[in-house]
Backbone as ProteinMPNN parsed JSONL, in Angstrom:
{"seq_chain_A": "XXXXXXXXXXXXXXXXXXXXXXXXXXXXXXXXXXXXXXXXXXXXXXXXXXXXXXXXXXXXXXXXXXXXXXXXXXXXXXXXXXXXXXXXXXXXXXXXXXXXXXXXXXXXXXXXXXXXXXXXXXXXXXXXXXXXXXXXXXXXXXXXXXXXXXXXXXXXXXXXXXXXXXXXXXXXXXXXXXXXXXXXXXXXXXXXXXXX", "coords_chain_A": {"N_chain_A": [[8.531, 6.975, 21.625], [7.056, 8.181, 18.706], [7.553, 7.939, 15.294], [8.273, 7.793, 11.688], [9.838, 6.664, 9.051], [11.921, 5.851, 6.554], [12.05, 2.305, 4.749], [14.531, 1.624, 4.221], [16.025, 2.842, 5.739], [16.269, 1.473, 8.257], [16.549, -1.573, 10.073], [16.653, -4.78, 10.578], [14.629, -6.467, 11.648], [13.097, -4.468, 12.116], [12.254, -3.665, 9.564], [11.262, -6.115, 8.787], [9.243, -6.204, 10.76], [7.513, -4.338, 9.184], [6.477, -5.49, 6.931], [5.93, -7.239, 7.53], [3.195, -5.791, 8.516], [2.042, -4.866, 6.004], [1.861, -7.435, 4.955], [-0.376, -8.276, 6.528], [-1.99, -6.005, 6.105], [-3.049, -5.746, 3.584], [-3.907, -8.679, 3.046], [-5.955, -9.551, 2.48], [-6.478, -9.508, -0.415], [-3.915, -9.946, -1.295], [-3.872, -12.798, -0.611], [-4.987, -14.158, -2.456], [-2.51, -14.599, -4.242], [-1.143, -16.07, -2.598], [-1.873, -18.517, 0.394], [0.151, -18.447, 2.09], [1.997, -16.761, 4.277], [4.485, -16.551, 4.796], [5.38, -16.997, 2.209], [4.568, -15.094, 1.386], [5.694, -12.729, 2.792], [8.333, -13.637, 1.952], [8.281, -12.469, -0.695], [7.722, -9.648, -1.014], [9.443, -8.787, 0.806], [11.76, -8.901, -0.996], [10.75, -7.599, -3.072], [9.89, -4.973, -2.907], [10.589, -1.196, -3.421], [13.004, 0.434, -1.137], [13.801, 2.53, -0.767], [11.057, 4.105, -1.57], [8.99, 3.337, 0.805], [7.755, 3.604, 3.701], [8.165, 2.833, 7.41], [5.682, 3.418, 10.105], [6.686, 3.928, 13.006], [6.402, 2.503, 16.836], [7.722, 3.47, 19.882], [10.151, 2.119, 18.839], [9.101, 0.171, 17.175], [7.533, -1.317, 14.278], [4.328, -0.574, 13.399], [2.71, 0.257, 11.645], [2.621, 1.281, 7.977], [3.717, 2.148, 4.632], [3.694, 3.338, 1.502], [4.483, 4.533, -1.333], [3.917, 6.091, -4.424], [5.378, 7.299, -7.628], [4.45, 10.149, -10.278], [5.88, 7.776, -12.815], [6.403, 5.747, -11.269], [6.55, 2.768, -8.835], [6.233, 1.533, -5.683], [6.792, -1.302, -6.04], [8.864, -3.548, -7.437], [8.965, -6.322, -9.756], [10.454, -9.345, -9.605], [11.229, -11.897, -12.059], [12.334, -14.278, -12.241], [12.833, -14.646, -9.899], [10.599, -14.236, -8.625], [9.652, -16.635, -9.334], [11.205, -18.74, -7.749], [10.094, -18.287, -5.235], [7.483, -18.45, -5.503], [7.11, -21.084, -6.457], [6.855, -23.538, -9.459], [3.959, -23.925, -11.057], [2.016, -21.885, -9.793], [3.868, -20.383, -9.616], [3.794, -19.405, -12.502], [1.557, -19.321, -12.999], [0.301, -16.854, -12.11], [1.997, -14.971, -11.819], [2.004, -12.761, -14.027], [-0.882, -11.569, -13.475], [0.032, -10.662, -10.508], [1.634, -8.722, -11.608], [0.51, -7.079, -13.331], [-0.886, -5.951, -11.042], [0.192, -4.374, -9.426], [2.893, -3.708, -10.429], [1.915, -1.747, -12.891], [1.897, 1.562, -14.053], [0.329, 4.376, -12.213], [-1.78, 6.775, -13.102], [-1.413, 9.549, -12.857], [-1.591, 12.985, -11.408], [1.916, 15.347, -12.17], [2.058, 16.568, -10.08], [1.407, 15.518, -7.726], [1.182, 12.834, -5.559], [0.838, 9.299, -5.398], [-0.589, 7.386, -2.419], [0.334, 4.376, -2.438], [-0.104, 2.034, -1.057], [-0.852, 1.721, 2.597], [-1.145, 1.309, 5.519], [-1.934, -0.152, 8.947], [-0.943, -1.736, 11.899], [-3.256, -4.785, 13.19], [-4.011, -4.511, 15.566], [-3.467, -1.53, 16.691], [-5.052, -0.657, 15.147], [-7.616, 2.404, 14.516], [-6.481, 4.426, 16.198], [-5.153, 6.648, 15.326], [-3.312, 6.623, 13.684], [-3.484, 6.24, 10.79], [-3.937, 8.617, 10.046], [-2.004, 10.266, 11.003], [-0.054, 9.337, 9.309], [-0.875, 10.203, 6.551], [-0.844, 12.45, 7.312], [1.761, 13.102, 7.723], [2.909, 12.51, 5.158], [1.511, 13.938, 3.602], [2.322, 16.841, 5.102], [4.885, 16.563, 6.539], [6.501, 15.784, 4.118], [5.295, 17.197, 2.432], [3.778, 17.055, -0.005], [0.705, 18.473, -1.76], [-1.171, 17.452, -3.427], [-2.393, 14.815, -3.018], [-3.371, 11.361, -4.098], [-4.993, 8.39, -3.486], [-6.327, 4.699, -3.664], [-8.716, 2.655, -2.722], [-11.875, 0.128, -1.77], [-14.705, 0.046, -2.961], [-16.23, -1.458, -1.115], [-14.863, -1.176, 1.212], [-16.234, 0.299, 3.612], [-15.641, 2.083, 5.589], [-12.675, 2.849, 5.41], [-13.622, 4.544, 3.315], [-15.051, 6.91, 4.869], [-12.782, 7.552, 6.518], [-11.374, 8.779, 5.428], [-12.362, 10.631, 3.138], [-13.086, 12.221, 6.272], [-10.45, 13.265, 6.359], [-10.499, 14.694, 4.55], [-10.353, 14.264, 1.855], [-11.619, 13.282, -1.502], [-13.789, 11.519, -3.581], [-12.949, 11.278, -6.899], [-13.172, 9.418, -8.37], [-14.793, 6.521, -10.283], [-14.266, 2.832, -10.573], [-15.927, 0.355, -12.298], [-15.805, -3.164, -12.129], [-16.201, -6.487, -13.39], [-14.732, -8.504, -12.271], [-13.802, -7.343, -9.915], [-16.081, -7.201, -8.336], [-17.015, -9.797, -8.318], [-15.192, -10.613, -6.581], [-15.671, -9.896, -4.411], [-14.441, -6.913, -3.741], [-16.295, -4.584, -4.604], [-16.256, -1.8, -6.64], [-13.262, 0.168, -7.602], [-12.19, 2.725, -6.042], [-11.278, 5.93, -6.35], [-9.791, 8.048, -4.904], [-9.057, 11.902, -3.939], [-7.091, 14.123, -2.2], [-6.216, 18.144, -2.563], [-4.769, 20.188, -1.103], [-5.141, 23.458, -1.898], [-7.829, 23.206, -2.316], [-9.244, 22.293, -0.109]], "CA_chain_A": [[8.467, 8.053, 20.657], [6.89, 7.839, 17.338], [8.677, 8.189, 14.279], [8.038, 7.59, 10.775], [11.095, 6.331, 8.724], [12.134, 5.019, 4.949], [12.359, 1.284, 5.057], [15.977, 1.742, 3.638], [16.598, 3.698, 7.134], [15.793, 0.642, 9.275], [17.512, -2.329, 10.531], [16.385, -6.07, 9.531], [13.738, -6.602, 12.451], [11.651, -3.578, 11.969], [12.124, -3.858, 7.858], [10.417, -7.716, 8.599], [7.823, -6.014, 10.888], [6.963, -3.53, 8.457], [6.488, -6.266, 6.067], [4.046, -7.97, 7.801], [2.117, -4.806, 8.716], [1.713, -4.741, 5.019], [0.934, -8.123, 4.112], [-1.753, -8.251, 7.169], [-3.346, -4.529, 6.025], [-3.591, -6.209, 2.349], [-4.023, -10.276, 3.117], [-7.237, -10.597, 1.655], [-6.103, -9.104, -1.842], [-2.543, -10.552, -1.041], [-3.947, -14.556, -0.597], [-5.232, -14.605, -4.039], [-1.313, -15.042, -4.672], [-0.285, -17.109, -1.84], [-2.408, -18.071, 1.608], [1.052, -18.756, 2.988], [2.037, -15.411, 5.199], [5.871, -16.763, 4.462], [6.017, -16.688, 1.025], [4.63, -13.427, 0.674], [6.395, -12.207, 3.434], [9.781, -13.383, 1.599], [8.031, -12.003, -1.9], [7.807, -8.601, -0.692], [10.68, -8.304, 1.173], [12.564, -8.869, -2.53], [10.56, -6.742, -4.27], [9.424, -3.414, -2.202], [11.599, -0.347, -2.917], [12.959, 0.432, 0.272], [13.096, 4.081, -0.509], [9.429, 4.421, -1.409], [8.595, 2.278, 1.627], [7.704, 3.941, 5.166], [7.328, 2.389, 8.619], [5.525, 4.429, 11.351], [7.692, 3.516, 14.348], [6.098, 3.43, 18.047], [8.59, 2.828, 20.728], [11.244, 1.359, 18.003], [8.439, -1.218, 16.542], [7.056, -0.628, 13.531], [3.326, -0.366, 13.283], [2.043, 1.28, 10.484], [3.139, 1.156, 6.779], [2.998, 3.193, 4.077], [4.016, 3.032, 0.29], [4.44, 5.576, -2.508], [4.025, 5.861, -6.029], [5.01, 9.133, -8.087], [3.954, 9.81, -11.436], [6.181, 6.677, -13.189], [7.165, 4.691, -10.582], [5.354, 2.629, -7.986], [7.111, 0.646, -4.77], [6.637, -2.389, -5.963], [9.925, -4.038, -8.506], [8.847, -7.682, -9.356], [11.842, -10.097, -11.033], [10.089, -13.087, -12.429], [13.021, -15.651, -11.978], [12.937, -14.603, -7.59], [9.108, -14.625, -8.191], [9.434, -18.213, -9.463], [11.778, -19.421, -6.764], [9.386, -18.152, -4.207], [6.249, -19.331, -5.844], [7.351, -22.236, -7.097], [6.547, -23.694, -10.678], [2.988, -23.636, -11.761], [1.613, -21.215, -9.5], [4.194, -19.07, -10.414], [3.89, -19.424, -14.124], [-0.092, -18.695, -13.527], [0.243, -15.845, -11.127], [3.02, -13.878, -12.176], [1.438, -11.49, -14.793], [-1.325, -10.874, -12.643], [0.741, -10.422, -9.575], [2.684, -7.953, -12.029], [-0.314, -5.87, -13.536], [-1.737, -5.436, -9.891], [1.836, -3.77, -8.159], [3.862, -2.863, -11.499], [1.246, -0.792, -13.818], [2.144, 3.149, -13.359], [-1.171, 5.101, -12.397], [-1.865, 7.954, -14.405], [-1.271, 10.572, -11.575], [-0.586, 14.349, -12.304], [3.019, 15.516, -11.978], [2.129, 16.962, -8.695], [0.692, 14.562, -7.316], [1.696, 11.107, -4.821], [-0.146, 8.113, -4.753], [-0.418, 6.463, -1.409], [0.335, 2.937, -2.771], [-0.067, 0.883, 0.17], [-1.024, 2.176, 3.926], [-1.476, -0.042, 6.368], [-1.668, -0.324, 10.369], [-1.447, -3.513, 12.746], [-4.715, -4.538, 13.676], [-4.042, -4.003, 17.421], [-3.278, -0.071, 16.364], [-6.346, 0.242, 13.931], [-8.698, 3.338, 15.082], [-6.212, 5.007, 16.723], [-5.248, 7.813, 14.537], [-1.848, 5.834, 13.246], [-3.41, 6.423, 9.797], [-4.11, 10.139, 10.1], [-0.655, 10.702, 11.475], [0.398, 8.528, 7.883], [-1.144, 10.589, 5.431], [-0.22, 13.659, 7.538], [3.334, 13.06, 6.902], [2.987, 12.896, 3.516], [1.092, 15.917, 3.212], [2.969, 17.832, 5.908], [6.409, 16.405, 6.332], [7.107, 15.407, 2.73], [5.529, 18.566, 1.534], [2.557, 16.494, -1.317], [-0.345, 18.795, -1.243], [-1.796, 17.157, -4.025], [-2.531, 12.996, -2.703], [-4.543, 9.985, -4.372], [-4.911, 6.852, -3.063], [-7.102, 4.166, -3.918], [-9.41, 1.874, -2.19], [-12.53, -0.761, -2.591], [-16.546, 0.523, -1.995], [-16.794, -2.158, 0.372], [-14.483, -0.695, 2.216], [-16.807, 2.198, 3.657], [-15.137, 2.563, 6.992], [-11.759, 3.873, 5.142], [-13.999, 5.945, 2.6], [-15.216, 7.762, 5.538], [-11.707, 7.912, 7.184], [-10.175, 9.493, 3.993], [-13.138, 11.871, 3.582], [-12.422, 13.086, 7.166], [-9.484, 13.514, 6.137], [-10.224, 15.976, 3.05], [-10.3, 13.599, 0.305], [-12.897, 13.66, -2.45], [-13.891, 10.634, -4.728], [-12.619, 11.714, -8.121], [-13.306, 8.445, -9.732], [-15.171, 5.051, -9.424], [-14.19, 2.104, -11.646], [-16.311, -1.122, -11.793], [-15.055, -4.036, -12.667], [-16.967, -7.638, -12.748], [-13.545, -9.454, -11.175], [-13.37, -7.284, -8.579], [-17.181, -7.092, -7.895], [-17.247, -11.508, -8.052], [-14.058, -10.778, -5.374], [-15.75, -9.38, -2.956], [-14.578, -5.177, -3.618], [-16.821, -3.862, -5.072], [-15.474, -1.233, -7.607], [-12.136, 0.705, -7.208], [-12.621, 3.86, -6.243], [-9.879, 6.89, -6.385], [-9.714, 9.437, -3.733], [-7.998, 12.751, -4.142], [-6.89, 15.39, -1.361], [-5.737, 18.659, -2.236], [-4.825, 21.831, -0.169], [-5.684, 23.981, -2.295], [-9.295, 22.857, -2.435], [-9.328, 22.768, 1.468]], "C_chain_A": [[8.015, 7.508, 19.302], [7.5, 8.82, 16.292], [8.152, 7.758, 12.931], [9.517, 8.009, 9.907], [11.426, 5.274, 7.557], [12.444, 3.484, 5.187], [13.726, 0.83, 4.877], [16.823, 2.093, 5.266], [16.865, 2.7, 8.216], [16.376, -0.462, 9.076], [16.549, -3.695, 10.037], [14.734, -6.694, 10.062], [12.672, -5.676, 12.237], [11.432, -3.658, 10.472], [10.865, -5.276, 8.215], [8.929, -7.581, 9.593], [6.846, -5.065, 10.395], [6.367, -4.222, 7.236], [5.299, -7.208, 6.699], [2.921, -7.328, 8.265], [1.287, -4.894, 7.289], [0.612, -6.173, 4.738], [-0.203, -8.644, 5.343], [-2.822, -7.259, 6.961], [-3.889, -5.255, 4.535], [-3.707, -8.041, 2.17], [-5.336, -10.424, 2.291], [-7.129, -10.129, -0.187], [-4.586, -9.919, -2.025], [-2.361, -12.625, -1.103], [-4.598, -14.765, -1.195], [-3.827, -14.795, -5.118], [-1.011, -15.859, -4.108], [-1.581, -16.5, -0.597], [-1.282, -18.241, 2.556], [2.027, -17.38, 3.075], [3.488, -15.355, 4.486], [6.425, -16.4, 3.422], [5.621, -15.078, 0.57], [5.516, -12.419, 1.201], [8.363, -11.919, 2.527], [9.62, -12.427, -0.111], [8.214, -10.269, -1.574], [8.729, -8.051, -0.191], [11.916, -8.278, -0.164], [11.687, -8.006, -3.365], [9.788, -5.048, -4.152], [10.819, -2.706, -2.454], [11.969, 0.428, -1.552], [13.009, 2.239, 0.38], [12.111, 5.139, -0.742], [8.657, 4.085, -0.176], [8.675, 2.836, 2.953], [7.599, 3.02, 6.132], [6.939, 3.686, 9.499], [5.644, 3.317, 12.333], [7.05, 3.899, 15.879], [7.299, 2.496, 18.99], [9.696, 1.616, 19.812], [10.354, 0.101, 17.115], [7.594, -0.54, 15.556], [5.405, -1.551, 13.34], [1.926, -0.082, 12.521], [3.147, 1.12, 9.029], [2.464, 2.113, 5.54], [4.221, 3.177, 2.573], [3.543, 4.119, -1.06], [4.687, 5.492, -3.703], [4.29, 7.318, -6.642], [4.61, 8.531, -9.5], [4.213, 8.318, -12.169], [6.659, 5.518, -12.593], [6.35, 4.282, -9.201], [6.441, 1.786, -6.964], [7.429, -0.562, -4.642], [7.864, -3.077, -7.107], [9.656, -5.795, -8.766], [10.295, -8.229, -10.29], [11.191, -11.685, -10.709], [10.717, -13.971, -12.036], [12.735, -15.329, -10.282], [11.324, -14.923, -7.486], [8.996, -15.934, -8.561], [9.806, -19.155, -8.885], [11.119, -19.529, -5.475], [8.249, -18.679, -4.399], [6.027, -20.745, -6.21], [6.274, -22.525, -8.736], [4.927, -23.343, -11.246], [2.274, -22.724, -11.032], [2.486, -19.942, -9.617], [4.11, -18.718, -11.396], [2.367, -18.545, -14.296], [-0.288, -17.42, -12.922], [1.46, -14.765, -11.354], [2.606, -12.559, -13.086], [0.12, -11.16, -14.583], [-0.779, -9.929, -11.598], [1.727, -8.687, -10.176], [1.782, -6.828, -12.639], [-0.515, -5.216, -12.16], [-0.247, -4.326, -9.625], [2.718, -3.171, -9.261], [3.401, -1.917, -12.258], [1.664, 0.594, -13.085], [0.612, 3.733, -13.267], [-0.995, 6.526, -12.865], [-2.521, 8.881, -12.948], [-0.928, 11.803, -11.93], [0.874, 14.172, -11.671], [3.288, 15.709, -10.794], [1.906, 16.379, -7.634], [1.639, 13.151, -6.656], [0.793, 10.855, -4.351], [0.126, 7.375, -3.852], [-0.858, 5.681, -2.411], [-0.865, 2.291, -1.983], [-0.314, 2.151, 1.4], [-2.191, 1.196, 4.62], [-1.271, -0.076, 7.95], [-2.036, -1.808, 10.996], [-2.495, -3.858, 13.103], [-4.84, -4.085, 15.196], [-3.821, -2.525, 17.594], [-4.357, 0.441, 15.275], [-7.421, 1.592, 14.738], [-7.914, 4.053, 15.89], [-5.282, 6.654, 16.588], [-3.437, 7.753, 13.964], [-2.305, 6.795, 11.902], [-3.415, 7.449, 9.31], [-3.213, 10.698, 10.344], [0.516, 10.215, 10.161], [0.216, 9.445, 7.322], [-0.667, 12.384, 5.876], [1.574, 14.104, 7.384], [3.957, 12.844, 5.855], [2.498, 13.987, 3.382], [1.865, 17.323, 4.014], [4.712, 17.733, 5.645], [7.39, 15.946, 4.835], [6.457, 16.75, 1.606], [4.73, 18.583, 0.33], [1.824, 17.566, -0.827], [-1.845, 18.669, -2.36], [-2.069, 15.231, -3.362], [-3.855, 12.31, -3.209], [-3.988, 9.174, -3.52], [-6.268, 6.527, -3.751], [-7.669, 2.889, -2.79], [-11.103, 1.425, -2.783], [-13.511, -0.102, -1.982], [-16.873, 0.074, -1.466], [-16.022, -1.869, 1.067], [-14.781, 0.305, 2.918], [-15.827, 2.671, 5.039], [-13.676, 3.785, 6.116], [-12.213, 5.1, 4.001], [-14.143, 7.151, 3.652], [-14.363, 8.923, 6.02], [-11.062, 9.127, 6.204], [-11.269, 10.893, 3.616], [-12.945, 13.124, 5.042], [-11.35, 13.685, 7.02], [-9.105, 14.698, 4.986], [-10.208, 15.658, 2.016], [-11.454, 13.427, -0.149], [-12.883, 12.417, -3.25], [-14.058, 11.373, -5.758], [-13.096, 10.429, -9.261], [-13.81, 6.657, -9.547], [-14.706, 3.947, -10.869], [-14.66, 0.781, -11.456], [-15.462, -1.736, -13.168], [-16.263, -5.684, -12.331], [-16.045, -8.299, -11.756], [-14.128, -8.551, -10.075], [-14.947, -7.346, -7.638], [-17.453, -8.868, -7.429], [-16.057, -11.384, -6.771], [-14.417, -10.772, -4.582], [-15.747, -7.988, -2.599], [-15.244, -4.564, -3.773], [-16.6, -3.377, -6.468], [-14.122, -0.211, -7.079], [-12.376, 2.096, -7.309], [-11.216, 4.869, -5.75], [-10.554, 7.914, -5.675], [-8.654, 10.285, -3.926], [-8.055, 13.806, -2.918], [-5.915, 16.425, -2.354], [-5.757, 20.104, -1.846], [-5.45, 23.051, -0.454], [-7.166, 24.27, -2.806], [-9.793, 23.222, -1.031], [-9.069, 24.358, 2.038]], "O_chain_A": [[8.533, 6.501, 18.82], [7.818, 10.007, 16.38], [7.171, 7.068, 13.21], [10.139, 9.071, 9.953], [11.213, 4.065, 7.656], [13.323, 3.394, 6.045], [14.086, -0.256, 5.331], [17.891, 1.664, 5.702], [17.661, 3.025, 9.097], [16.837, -0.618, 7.946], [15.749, -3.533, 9.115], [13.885, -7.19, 9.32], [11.491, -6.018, 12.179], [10.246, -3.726, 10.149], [9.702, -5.214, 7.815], [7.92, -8.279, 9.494], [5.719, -4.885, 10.856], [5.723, -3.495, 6.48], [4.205, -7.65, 6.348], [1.847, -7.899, 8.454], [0.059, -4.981, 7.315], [-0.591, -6.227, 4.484], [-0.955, -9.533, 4.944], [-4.0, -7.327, 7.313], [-5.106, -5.314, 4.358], [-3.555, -8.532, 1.051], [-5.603, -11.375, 1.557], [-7.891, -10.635, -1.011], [-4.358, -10.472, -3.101], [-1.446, -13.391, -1.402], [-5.257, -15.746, -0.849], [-3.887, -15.036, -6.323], [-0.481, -16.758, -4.76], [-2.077, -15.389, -0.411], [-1.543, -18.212, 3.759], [2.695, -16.995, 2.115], [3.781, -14.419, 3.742], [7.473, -15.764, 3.31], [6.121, -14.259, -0.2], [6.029, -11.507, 0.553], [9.148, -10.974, 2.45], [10.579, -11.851, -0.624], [9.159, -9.781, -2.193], [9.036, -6.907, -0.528], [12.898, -7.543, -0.071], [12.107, -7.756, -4.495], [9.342, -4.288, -5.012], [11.893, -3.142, -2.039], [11.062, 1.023, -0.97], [12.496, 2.983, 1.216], [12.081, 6.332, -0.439], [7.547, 4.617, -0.121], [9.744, 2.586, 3.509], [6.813, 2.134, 5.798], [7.621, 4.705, 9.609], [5.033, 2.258, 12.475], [7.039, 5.06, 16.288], [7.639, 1.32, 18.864], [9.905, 0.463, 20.19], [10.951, -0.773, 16.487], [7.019, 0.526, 15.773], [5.292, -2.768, 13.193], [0.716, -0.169, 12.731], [4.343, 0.862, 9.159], [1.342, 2.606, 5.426], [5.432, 3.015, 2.725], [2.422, 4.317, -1.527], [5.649, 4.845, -4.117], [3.647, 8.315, -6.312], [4.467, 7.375, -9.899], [3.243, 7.568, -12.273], [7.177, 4.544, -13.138], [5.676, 5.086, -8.557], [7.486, 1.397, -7.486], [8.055, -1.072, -3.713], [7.212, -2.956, -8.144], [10.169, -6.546, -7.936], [10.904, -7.721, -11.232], [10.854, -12.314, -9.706], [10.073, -14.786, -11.375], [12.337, -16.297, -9.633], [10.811, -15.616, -6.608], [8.055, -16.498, -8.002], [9.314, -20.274, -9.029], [11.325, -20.449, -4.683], [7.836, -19.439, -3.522], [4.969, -21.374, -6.239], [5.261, -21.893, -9.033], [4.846, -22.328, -11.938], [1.369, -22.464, -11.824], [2.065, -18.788, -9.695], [4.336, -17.515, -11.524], [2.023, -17.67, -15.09], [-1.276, -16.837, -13.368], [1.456, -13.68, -10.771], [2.944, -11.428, -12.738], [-0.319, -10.4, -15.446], [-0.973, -8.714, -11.634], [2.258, -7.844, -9.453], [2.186, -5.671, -12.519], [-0.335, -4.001, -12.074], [-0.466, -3.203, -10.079], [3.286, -2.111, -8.995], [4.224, -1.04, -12.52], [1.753, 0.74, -11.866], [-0.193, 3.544, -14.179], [0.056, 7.168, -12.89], [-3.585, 8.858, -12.33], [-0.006, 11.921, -12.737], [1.161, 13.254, -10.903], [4.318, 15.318, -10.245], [2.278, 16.842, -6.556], [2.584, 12.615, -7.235], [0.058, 11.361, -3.503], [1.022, 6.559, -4.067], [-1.849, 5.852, -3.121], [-2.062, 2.124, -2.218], [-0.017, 3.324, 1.173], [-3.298, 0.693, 4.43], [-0.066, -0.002, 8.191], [-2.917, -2.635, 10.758], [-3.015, -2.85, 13.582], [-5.712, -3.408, 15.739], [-3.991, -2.157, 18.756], [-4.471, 1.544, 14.739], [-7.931, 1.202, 15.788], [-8.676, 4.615, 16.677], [-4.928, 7.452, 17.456], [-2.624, 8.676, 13.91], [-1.766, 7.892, 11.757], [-2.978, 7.56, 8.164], [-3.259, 11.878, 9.996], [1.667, 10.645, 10.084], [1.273, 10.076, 7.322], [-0.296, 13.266, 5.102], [2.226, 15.093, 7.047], [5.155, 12.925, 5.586], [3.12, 14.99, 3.032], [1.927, 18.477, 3.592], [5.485, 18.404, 4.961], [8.607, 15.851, 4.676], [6.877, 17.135, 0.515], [4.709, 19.57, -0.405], [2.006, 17.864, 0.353], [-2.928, 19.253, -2.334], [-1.148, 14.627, -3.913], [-5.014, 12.567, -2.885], [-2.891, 9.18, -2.963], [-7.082, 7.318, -4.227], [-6.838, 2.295, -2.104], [-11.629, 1.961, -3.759], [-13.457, 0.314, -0.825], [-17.871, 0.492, -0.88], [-16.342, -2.381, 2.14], [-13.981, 1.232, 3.053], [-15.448, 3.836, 5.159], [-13.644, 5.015, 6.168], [-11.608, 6.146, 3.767], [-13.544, 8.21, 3.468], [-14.528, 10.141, 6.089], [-10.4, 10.129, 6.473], [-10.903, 12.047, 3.843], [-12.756, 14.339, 4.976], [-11.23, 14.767, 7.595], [-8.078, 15.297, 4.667], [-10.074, 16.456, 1.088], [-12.408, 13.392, 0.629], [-11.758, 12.194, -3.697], [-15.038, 12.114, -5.841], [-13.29, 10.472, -10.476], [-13.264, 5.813, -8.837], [-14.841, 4.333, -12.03], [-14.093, 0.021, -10.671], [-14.939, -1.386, -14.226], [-16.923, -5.869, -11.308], [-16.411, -8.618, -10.625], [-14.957, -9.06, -9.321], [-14.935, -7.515, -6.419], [-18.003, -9.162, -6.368], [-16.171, -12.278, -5.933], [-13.93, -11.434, -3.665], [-16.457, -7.523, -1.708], [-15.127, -3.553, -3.08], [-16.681, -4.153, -7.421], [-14.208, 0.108, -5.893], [-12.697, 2.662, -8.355], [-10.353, 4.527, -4.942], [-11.639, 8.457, -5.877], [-7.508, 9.862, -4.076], [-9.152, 14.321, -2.7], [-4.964, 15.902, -2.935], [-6.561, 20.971, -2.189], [-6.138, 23.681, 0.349], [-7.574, 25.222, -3.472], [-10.542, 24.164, -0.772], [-9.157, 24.605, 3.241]]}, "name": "protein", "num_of_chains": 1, "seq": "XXXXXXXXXXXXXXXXXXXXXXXXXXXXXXXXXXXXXXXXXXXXXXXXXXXXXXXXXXXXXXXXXXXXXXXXXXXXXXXXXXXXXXXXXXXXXXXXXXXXXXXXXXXXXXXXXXXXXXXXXXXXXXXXXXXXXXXXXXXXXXXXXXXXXXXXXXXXXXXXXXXXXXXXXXXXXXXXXXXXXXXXXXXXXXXXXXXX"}
């Protein structure tokens, strides 16, 4: 049976495989902090709110991930001394107020409005309509019928996906970093119902 369920809801095993759904859907933005799976693994598990924080659950294993931001508040809580124990000394010292713009800044969202954070599926579950069954339970079962998210212009496959889906690019933002990264520019996608 699939299920979709607050990371707060869930027991220690599916919390730790919801945690690496994440940092495998975002690793290549994620190992410009750390290429070691571990430490991010233990970074995230200390600093995700667990009741912003979905898994989609198949047969009790979690699969799919999924992360919410409302207007002032985003899923991400960093605390610099745990981020310095985990990073250790000079890569935490240099990486911390990056690490803390990217995941702590609030996005300038209307009132009505929830930003998919984060959404993320295992790679062995990609293309199989995990992510469409994600964003539908935010828009259906949680009742948003306003939703952003954001993603990179080299990512065309999920522009497409998110278009199928009813979403509209509202907003492109270049950047040289992220263009020397590898993303492109950051582009904001908006669904809502009332447009549809």
């Amino acid at each position: 049976m699939d299920e979709i369920k607050k990371l707060s809801e869930l027991g220690d095993i599916q919390v730790n495989q919801a945690i690496d759904v994440f940092i495998e859907g975002f690793y290549f933005t994620l190992s410009s902090v750390s290429k070691d799976r571990e430490k991010l693994h233990k970074l995230f598990k200390s600093f995700l709110d667990y009741n912003m924080t979905y898994a989609y659950l198949q047969d009790g294993a979690a699969i799919g991930f999924l992360g919410l931001a409302y207007n002032q508040k985003r899923p991400v809580k960093l605390n610099r001394e745990v981020f310095t124990q985990i990073m250790g000394g000079f890569a935490a010292k240099t990486s911390y107020k990056a690490v803390s713009a990217a995941f702590e800044k609030v996005k300038d969202i209307g009132q009505q409005d929830i930003l998919i954070d984060f959404i993320a599926t295992s790679p062995e579950h990609r293309s199989k309509g995990i992510g469409a069954q994600i964003i539908a339970f935010v828009r259906d079962t949680l009742g948003y019928k306003k939703i952003q998210l954001e993603t990179y212009s080299k990512n065309t496959r999920a522009i497409a996906f998110y278009e199928r889906l009813g979403f509209r690019v509202i907003d492109v933002k270049k950047s040289l970093m992220m263009k020397l990264s590898g993303y492109g520019s950051l582009v904001t996608m908006r669904f809502d119902a009332e447009e549809t």
